[in-house]
KEPA-121150 format. One record per residue (C-alpha): x, y, z. Coordinates in nm, 4 decimals. Each point is the difference from the previous one (the first is absolute). Example, Ala and Ser with C-alpha at 12.3 -4.5 7.8 and 13.67 -1.06 7.14 Angstrom:
BEGIN
<node <1.2300 -0.4500 0.7800>> <node <0.1370 0.3440 -0.0660>> 
//
This chain:
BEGIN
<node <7.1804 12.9231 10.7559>> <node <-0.3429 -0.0630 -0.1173>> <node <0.1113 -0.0491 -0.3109>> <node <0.2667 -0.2723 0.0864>> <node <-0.2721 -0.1770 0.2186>> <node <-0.2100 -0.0448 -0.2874>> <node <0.2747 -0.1078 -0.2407>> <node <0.1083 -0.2450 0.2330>> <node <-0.3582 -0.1132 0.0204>> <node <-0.0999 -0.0232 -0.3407>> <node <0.3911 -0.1656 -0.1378>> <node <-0.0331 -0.2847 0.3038>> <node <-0.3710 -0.0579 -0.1139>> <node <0.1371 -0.0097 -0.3578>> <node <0.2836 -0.2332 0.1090>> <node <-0.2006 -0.2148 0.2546>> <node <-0.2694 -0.1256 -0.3108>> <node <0.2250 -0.0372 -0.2307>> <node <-0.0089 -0.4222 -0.0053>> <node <0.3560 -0.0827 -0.1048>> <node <0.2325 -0.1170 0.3102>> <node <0.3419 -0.0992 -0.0561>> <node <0.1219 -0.0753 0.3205>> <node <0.3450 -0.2282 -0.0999>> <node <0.3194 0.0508 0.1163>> <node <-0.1892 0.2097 0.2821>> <node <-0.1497 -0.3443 0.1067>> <node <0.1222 0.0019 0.3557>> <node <-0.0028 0.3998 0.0655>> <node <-0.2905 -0.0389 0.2608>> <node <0.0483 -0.2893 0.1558>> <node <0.4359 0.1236 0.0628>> <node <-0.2415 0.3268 0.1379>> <node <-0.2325 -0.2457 0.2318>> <node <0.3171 -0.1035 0.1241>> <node <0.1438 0.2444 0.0613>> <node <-0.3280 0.1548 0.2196>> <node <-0.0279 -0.3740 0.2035>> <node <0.3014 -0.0964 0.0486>> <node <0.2363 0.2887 -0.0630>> <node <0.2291 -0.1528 -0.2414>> <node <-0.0317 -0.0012 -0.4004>> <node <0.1039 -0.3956 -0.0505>> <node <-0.3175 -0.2110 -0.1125>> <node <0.0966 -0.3039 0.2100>> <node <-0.3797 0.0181 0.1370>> <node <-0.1565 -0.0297 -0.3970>> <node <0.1920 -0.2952 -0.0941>> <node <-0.2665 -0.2211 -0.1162>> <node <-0.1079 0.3052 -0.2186>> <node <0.3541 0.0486 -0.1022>> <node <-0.0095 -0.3813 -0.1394>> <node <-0.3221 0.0132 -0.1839>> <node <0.1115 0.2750 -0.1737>> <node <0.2989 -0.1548 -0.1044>> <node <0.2303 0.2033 0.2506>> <node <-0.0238 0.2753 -0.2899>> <node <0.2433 0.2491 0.0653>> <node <0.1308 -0.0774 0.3662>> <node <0.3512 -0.0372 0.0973>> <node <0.1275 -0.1912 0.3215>> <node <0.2344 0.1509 0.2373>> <node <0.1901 -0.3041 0.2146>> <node <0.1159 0.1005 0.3266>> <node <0.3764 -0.0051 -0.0967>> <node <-0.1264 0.2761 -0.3043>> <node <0.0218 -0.2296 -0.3186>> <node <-0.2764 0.0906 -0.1903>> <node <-0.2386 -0.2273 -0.2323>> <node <-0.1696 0.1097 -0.3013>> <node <-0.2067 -0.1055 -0.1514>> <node <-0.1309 -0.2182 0.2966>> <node <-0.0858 -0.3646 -0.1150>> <node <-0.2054 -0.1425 0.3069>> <node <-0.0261 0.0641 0.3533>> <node <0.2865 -0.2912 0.0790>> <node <0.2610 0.2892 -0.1241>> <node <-0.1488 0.2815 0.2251>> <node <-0.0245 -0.2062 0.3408>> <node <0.1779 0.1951 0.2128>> <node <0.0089 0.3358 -0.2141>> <node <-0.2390 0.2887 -0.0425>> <node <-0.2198 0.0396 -0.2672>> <node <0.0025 0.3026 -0.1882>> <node <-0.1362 0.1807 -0.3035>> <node <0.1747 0.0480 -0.2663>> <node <-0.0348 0.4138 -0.0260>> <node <0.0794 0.2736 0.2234>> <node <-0.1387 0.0209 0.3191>> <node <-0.0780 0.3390 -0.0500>> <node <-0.2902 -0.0435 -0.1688>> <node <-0.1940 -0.2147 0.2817>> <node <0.1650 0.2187 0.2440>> <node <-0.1907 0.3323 -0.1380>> <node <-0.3190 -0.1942 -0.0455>> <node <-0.0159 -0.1640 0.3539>> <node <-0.0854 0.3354 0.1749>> <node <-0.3503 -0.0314 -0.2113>> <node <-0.0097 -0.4127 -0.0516>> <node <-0.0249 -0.0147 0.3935>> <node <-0.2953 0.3003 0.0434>> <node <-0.1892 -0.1967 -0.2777>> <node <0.0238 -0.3435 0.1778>> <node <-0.1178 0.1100 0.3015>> <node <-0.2988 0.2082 -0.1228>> <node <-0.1094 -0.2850 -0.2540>> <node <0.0161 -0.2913 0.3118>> <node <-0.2006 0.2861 0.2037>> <node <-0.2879 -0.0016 -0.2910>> <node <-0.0004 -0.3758 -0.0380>> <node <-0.3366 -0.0371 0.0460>> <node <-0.0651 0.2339 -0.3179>> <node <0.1875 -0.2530 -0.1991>> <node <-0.2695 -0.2819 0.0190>> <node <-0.1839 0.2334 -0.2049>> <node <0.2198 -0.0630 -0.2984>> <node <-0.0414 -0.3386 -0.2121>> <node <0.3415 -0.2196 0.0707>> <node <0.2745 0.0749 -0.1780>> <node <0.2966 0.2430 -0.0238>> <node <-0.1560 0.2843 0.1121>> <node <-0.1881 -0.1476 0.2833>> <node <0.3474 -0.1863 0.0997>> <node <0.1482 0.4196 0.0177>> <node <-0.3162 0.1225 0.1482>> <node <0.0439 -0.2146 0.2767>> <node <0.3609 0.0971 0.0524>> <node <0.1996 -0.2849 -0.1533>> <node <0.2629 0.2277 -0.1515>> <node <0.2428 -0.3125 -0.0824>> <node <-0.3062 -0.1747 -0.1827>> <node <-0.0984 0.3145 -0.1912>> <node <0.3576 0.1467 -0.0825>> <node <-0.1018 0.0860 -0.3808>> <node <-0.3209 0.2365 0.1512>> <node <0.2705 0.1455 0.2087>> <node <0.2258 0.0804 -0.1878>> <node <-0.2395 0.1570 -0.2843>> <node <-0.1707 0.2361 0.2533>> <node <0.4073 0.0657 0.1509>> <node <0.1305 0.0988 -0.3205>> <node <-0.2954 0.1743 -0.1418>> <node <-0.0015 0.2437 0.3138>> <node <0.4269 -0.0155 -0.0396>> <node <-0.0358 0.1365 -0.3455>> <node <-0.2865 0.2566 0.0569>> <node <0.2346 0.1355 0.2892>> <node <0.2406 0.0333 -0.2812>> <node <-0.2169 0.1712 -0.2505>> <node <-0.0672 0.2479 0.2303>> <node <0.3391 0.0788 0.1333>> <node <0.0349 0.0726 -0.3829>> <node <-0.2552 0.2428 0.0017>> <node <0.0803 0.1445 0.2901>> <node <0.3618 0.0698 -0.0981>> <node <-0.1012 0.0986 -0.3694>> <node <-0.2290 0.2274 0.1625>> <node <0.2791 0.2183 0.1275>> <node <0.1913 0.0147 -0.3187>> <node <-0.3469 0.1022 -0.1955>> <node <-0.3880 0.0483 -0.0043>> <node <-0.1564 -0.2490 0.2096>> <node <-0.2313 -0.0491 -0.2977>> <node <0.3119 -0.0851 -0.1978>> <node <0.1097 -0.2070 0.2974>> <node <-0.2860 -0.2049 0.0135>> <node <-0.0233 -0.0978 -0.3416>> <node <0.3728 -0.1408 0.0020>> <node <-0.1224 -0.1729 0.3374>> <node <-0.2749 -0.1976 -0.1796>> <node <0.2249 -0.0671 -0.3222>> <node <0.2590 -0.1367 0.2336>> <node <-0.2808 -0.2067 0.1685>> <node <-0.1247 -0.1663 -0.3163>> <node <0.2170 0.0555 -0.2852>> <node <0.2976 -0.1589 0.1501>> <node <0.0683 -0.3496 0.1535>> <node <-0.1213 0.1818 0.3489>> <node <-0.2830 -0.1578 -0.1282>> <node <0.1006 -0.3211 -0.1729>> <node <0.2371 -0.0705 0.2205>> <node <0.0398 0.1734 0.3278>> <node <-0.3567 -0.0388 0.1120>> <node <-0.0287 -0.3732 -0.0640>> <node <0.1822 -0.1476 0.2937>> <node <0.2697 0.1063 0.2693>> <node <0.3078 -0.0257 -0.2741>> <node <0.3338 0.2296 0.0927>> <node <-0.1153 0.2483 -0.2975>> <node <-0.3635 0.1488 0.2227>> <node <0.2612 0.1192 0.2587>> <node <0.2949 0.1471 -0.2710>> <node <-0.3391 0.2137 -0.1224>> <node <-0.0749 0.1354 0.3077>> <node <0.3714 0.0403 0.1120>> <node <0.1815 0.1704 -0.2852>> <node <-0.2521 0.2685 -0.0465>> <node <0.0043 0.0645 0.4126>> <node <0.3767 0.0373 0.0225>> <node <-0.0114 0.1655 -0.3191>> <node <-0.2499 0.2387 0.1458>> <node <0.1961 0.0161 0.3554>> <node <0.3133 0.1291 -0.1818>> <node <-0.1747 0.2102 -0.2277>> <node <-0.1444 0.1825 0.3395>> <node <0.3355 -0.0014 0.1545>> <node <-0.0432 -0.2496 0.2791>> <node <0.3060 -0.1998 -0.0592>> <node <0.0217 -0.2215 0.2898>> <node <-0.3699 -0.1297 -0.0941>> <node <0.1454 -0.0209 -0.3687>> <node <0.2742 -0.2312 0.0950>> <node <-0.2235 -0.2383 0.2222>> <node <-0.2545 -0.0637 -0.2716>> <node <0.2124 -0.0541 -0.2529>> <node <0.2030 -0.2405 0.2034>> <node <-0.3254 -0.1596 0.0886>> <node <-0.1008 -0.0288 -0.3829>> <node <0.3716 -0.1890 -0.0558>> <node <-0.0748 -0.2344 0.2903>> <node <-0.3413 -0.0226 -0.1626>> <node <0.0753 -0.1011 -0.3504>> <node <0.4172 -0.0132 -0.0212>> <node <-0.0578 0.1754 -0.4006>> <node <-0.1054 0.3141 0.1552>> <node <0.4109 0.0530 0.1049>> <node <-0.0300 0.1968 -0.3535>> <node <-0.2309 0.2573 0.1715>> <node <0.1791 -0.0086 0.3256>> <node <0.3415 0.0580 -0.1564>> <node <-0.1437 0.2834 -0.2088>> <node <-0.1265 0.1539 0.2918>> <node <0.3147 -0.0304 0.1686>> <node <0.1659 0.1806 -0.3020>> <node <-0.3030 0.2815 0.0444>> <node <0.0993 0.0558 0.3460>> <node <0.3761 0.0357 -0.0520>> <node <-0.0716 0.2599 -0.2436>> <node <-0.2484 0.1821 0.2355>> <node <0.2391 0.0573 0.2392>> <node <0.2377 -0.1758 0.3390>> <node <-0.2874 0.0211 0.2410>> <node <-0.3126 -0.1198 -0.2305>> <node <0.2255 -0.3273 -0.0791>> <node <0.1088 -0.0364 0.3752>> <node <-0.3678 0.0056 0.0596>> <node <-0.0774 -0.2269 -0.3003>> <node <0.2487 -0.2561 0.1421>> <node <-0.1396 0.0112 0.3680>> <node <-0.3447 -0.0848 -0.1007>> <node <0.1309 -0.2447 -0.2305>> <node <0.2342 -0.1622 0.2328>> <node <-0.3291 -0.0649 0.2357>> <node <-0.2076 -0.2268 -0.1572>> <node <0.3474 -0.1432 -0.1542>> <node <0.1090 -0.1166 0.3208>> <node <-0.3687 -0.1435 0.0840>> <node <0.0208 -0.2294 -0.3109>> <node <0.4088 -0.1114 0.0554>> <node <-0.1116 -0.1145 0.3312>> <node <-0.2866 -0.2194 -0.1568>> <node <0.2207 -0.1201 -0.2391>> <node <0.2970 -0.0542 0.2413>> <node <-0.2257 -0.1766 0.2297>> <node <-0.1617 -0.2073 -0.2784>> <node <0.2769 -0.1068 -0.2254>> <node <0.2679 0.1385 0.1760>> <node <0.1263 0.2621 -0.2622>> <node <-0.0999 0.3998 -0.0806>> <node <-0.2486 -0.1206 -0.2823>> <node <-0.2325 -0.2842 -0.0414>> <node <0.0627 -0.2326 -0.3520>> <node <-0.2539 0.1680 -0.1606>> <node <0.2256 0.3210 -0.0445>> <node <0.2800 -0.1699 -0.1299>> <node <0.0506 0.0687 -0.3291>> <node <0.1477 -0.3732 -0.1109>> <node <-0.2368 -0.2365 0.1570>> <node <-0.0105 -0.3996 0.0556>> <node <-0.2544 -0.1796 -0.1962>> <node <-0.1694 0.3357 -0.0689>> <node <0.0370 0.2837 -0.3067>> <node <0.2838 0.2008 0.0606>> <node <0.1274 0.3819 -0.1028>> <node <0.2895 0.0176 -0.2211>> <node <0.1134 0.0139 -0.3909>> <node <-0.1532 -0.2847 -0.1518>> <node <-0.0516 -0.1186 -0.3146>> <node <-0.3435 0.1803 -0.0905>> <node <0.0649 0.3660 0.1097>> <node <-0.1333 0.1129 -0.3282>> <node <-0.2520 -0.1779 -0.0014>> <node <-0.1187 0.1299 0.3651>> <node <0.0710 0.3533 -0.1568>> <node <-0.2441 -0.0104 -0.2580>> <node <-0.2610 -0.2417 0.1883>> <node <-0.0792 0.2310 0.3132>> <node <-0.0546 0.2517 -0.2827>> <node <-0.1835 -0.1583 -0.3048>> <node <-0.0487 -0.3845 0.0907>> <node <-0.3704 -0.0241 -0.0791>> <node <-0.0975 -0.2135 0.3288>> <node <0.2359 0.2254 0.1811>> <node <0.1596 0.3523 -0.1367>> <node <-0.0734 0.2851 0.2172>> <node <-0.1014 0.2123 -0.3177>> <node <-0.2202 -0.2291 -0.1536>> <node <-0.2259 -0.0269 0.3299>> <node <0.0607 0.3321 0.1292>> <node <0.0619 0.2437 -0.2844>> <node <-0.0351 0.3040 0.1803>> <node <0.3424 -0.0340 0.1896>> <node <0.0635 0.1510 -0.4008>> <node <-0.1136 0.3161 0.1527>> <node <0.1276 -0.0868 0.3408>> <node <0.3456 0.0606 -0.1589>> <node <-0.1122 0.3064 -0.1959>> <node <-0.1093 0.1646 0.3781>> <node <0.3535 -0.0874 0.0918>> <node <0.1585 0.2038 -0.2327>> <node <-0.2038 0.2471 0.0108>> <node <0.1083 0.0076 0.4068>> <node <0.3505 -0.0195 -0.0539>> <node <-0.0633 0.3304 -0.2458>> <node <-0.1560 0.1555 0.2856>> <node <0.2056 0.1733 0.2655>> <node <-0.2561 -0.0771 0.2798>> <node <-0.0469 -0.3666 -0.0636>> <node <0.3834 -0.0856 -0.1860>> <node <0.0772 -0.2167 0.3509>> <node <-0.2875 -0.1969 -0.0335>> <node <-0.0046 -0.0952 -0.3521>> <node <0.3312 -0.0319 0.0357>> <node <-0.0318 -0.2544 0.2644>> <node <-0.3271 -0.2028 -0.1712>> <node <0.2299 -0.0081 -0.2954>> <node <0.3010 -0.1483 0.1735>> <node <-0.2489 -0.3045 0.1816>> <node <-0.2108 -0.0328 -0.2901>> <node <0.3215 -0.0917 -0.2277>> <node <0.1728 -0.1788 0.2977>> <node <-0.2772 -0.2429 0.0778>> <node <-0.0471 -0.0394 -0.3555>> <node <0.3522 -0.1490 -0.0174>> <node <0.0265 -0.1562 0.3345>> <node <-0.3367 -0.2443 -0.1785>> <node <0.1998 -0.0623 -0.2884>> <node <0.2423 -0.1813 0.2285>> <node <-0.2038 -0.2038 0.1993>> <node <-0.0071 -0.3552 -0.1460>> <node <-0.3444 -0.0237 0.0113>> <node <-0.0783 0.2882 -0.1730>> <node <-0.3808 -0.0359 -0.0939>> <node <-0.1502 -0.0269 0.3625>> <node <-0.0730 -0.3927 0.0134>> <node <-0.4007 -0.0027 0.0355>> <node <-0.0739 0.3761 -0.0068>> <node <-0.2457 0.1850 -0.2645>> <node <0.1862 0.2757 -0.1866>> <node <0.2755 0.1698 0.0949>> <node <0.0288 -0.1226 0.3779>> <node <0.3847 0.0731 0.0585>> <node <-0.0825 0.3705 -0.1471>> <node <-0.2872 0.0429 0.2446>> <node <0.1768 0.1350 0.3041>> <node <0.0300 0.3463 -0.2181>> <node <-0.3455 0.0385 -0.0678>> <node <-0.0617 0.3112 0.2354>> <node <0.3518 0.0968 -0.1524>> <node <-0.1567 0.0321 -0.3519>> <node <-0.3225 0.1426 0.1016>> <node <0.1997 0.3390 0.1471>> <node <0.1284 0.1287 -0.2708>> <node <-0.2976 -0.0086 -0.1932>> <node <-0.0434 0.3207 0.2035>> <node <0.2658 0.1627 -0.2581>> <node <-0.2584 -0.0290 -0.2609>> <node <-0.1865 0.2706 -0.2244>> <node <-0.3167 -0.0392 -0.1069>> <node <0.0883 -0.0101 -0.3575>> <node <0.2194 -0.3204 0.1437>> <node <-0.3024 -0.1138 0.2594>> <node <-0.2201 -0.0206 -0.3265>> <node <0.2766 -0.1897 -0.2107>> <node <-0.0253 -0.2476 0.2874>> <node <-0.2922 -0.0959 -0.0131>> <node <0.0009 -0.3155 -0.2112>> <node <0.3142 -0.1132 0.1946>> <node <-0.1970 0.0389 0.3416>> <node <-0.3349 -0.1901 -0.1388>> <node <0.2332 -0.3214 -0.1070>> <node <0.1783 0.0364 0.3559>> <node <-0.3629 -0.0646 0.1804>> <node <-0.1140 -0.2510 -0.2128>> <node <0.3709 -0.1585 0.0148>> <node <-0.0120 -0.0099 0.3591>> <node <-0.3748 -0.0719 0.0277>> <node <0.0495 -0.3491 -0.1552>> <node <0.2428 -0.0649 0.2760>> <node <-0.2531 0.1033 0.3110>> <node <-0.3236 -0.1572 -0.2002>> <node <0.0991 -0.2657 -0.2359>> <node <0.1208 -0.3180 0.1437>> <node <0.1158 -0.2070 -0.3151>> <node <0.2265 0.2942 -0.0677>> <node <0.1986 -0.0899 0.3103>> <node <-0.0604 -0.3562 -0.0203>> <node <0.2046 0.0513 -0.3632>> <node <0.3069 -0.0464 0.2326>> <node <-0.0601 -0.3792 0.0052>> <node <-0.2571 -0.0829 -0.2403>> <node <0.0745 -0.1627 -0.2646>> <node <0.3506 -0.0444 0.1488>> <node <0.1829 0.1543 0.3134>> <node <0.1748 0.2980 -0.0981>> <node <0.3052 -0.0955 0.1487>> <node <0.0286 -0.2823 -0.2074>> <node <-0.1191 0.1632 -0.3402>> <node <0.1522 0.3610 -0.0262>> <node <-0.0082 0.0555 -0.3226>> <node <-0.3938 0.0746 0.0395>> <node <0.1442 0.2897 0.1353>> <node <0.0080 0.1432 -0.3564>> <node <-0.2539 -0.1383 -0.1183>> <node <-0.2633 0.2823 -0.1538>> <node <-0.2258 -0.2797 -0.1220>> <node <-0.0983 -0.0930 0.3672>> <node <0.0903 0.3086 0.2618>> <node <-0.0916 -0.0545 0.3558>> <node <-0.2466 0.3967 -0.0479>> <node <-0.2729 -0.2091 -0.3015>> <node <-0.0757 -0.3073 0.2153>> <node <-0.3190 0.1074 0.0868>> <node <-0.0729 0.0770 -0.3511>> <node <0.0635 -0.3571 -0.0923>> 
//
């Protein structure tokens, strides 16, 4: 355990200087987790002067009768309605447990803050969590994601050396989008890192009904993560009547915590969010650049998965090598079938390249799923991988350190509005601090 303290220790240090913060569709995670400490309820009724200096970015009104508005306009439309963010409630709803702690031992230290020139972190030193959400949520998700790293270790650990074990720890913690991504604000993809590899873990040890309730949480988490769940499911059927009646128990807990939220909210089983054709908002289906999404979560060079993290090449090589093996054939097996799945599920999602995300965002929540299987390795193969693990640090290094390289998203032009810089090898979103 001494060992997991100090990687815990030395990856949320890493995480917690590294300057980048990209806290964006996250924008109202903390305050929705205020709110939910004060006053008990997750609507953002109380913020609304926030709300409309910011645009009302991503909040949705509820009206009493259950018609829903979004994108909300003005405050005129919301009048009588609730105020809500845009994402799942899950998310502020793990994080208030620690949000609430932290408020209270910040306003107990006041006085400390007058120590502190004036400015952002004198407004969070004082215990203005609302004023100094971005702080928040940096320190949040870098402790999130350090969890996760050494869950990963911790599990790895059991299937090999812990040597071994720790070394695929720290190349999961900054050779992946853990550290690009995960770490740099309270999105949906800190908790899918810490998640998968749990349940993973959980099932692995043979404690089904634990399985089934964090994977279930992971769906309610980030709705994408159904591709881990279902496998699971399929994992469990295999194993045997009992370990999926177990599975389905736990599951069926914190599933019926979540359709009550939702009933109560919107007044069906799942919020909008989960929906997979959505109003005014990217939807999932067969649309007209499927191939497209195919090859640009791969080899897009602002967002493919291999050309920021090339050694999920060797990733796939510890696969096989697992599903050769007798021992570990289930597990590659089952990385395999979510690794391919999510892959595809991406492709279909209309908005396949992650809106204002560095790298491969949308492959992200598999990061501890590609770090695993490096386990599978020989040394001959460890050695080969070298080169492909140097570019992944650097790759993801620009991400945590370099600024311009996320601020490529809108500068020259909004990405959203220009994709075809999305293939553009002249100007990739990794050089801009070269530039």
């Amino acid at each position: 355990m001494l060992v997991a303290a100090g990687l815990f220790a030395g990856v949320f240090g890493g995480y917690l200087f590294s300057p980048n913060g990209t806290p964006f569709d996250s924008r109202w995670t903390v305050h929705t987790a205020l709110s939910l400490v004060h006053e008990g309820n997750a609507d953002l009724n109380e913020y609304v002067d926030a709300l409309e200096r910011d645009k009302w970015y991503a909040i949705e009104c509820v009206l009493p009768g259950g018609d829903r508005i979004y994108p909300v306009q003005n405050r005129q439309q919301c009048e009588s309605g609730r105020l809500y963010h845009y994402y799942p409630v899950a998310v502020p709803l793990l994080v208030a447990p620690v949000v609430g702690p932290m408020e209270w031992f910040l306003k107990t230290a006041r006085p400390f803050a007058q120590l502190v020139p004036e400015g952002p972190r004198r407004t969070f030193l004082s215990g203005n969590l609302a004023g100094s959400w971005g702080i928040v949520e940096l320190i949040l998700a870098s402790a999130l994601v350090a969890a996760a790293v050494v869950v990963v270790f911790l599990f790895a650990a059991r299937l090999a050396d812990w040597r071994m074990a720790l070394g695929v720890a720290l190349v999961f913690a900054f050779a992946t989008p853990a550290w690009s991504t995960g770490s740099r604000a309270l999105w949906m993809h800190g908790f899918s890192m810490l998640l998968l590899p749990a349940g993973l873990w959980a099932m692995w040890s043979g404690r089904w009904a634990l399985a089934g309730s964090v994977f279930a949480l992971a769906f309610f988490a980030r709705p994408t993560n159904v591709v881990g769940l279902g496998c699971a499911g399929v994992y469990a059927l295999i194993s045997g009547r009992r370990q999926l009646g177990r599975f389905v128990a736990g599951g069926a807990a914190v599933a019926a915590v979540f359709l009550a939220i939702n009933f109560w909210t919107y007044g069906t089983p799942l919020a909008p969010f989960f929906f997979a054709t959505r109003a005014n908002s990217p939807s999932l289906g067969l649309h007209g650049r499927m191939g497209e999404a195919l090859l640009g979560n791969l080899i897009s060079p602002s967002r493919g998965l291999l050309v920021y993290t090339p050694i999920v090449l060797f990733s796939f090589v510890g696969v096989y090598q697992w599903i050769q093996s007798k021992r570990f054939r289930p597990l590659g097996l089952y990385l395999a079938a979510v690794m391919l799945g999510h892959y595809v599920l991406m492709a279909f999602y209309q908005d396949w390249f992650g809106g204002h995300g560095y790298g491969p965002r949308y492959m992200s929540d598999l990061s501890p799923l590609f770090a695993l299987p490096l386990l599978g390795l020989g040394r001959k193969a460890w050695y080969a991988a070298i080169p492909a693990l140097a570019i992944s640090v650097f790759m993801h290094a620009q991400g945590a350190l370099c600024w311009p390289c996320v601020d490529w998203n809108s500068n020259p032009i909004n990405i959203q509005i220009s994709q075809h810089r999305l293939w553009d090898w002249s100007d990739p979103a990794f050089l801009r601090g070269f530039r």
